[in-house]
N, C-alpha and C positions, 0 to 999 in steps of 0.2 A: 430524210434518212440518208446516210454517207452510203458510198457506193464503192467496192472495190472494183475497177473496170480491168477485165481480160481479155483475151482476144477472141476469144467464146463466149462466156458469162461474166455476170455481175451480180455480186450477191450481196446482201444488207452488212456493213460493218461494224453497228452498234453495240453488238453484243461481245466484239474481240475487246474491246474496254476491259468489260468485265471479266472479260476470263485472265486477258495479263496481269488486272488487278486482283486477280481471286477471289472475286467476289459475285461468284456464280449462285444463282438460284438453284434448287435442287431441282434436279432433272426432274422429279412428278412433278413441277412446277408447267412443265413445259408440256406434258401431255396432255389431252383432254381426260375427265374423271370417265373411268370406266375402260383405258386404254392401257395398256400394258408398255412396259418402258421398250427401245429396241434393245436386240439381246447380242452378246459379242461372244465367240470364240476367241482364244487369246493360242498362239501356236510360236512354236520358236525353232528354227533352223538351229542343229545342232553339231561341231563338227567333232565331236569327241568329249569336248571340256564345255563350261561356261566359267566368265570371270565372275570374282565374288561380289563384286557390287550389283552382277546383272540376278546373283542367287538372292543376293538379301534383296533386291529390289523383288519380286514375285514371291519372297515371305512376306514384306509388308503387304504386297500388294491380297494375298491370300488373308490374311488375318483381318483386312480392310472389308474385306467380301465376309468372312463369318461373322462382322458384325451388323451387316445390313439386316432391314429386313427385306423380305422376299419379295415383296413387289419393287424393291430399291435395288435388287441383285440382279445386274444388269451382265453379269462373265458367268457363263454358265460351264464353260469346263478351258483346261488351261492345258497341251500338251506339247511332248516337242516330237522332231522328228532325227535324226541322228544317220548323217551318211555324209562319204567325203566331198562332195558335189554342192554346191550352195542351192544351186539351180534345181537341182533333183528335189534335194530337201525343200524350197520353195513350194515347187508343183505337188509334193506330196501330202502336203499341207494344203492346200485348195483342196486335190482331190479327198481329202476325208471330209475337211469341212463343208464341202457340195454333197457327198454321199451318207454323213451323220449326223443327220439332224435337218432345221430349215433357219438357223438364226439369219438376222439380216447381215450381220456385217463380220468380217472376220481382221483381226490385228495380226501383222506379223510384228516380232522383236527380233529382233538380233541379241545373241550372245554376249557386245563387249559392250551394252546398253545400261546406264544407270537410268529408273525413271522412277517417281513417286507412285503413292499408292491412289491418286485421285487420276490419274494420266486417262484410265478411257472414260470417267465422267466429263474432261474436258474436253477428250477428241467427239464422242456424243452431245455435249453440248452445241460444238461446232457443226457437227453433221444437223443436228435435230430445226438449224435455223435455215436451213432450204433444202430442199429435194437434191437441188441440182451438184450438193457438193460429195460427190460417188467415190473419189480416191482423194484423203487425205494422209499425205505425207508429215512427219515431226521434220522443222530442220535441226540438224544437229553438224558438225563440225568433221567435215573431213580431211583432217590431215592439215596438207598446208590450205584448204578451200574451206572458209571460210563459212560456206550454207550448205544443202546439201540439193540445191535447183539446179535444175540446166535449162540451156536453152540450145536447140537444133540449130547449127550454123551447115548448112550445105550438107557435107554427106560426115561432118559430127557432133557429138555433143560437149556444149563448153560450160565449164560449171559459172554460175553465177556468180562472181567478185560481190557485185554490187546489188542489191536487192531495193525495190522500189517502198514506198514509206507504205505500216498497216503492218497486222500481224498472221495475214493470210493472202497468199501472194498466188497469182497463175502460173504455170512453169509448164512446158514442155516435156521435161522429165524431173524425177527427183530419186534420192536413196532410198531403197527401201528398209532401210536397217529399222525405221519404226514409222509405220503407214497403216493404214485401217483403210478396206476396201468393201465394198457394199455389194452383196453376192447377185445383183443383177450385173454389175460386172463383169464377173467370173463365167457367170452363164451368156451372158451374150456373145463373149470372147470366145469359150466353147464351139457353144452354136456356129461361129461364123470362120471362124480360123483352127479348130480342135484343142486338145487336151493342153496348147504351149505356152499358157500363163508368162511363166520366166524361165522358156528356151531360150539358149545362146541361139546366134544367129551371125552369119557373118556377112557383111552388107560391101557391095560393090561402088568403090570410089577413085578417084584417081590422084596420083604424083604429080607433084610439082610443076614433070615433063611430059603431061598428057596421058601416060602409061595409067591402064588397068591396074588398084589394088583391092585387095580386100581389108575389109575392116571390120571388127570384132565387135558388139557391141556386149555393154554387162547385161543380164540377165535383169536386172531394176530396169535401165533405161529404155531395155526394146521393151519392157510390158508396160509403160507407161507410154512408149511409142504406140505399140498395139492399139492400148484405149484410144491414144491420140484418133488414131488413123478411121477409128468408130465413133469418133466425134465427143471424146468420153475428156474432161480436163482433169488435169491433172492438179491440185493445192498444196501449197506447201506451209505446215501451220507453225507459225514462229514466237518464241516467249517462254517456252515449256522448259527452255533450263534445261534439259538430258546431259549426261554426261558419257563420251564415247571414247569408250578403254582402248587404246591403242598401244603396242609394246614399241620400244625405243631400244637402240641399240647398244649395248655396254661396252666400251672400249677400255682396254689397259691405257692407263696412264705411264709414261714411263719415263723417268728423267736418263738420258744417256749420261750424265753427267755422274749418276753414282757409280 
């Protein structure tokens, strides 16, 4: 059996085949008879608006779910949160999905997210092949960067250019614009640091010339630092195709010549 080696773990790769080829078994496949599938909260940070391919993506994704049947209906409720804070909006989202309900694992999305209506049967397929994989990240494209990994260089983080061959990679940190996280995470992190899932934080670094500065870290990369720091890895799952709505800038064209 292939191995993807991390600098923490190594987990079986056989079965990413099948998910970039699509041609995944049906998750009761994977349970034993008499076991209930894992069940997901779906939550989405909201800052006023959402774009329209991230609305028609959770209509397909909703009409997908009313045609399961009920031991296949793995999103048991879908909501957002609405505040100008990304970070607020984050954390506020944990704290309902720790205090309503007990499902295992909770997904955030981002707003400017296209994704299919099969997206957490695959992110559950991926979870359901080891224990050990606790925070799964989608890469998706940001900007001019290319994945959405980092890796911890000194006192910052540098996005990943280059990404090593496989379609689930170990990463230091990653975006959180579409990750699924397993609620012994959330509670551990609790338990051992309080309520600051994805508090800013501003971390102590230095200049060029020796000099003391401070440095910002986003709200994704220090909770993926966090896990780090509790020995928790961080995956970043690649192939999924997302599509991330970014706005561009419209400039007048102008001939001086007329």
């Amino acid at each position: 059996m292939g191995l993807i080696n991390g600098e923490k773990e190594t987990v079986p790769v056989e079965f990413c085949k099948e998910l970039v080829a699509g041609q995944m078994p049906s998750l009761s496949q994977l349970v034993p008879g008499g076991f209930r599938l894992p069940r997901v909260v779906v939550g989405y940070p909201c800052g006023g608006s959402v774009t329209v391919p991230f609305a028609r993506s959770l209509v397909r994704l909703a009409a997908s779910l009313a045609m399961k049947k009920e031991r296949e209906r793995t999103v048991t409720r879908i909501f957002e949160v609405q505040g100008l804070y990304v970070s607020q909006n984050r954390n506020a989202i944990v704290k309902d999905f720790l205090k309503n309900g007990n499902e295992e694992w909770l997904m955030q999305i981002d707003t400017d997210i296209e994704f299919g209506s099969d997206l957490i049967e695959k992110f559950l397929f991926v979870a359901l092949q080891d224990p050990k994989l606790r925070i799964i990240a989608a890469n998706i494209r940001l900007g001019a960067h290319r994945h959405a990994g980092y890796r911890r260089l000194g006192d910052v983080w540098a996005p990943m250019e280059e990404m090593p061959m496989g379609p689930l990679v170990p990463v230091d940190a990653a975006a959180t614009a579409c990750i699924m996280i397993h609620r012994s995470v959330l509670e551990e992190m609790k338990a051992k640091l309080g309520p600051v899932w994805f508090d800013h934080q501003y971390i102590q670094g230095t200049e060029d010339d020796g000099s003391v500065k401070s440095i910002e870290g986003g709200e994704d990369l220090l909770f993926c630092e966090r896990a780090r720091e509790m020995g928790i890895q961080t995956w970043l799952l690649r192939g999924l195709k997302l599509r991330h709505y970014k706005s561009t800038a419209l400039v007048e064209v102008f001939d001086e010549a007329v």
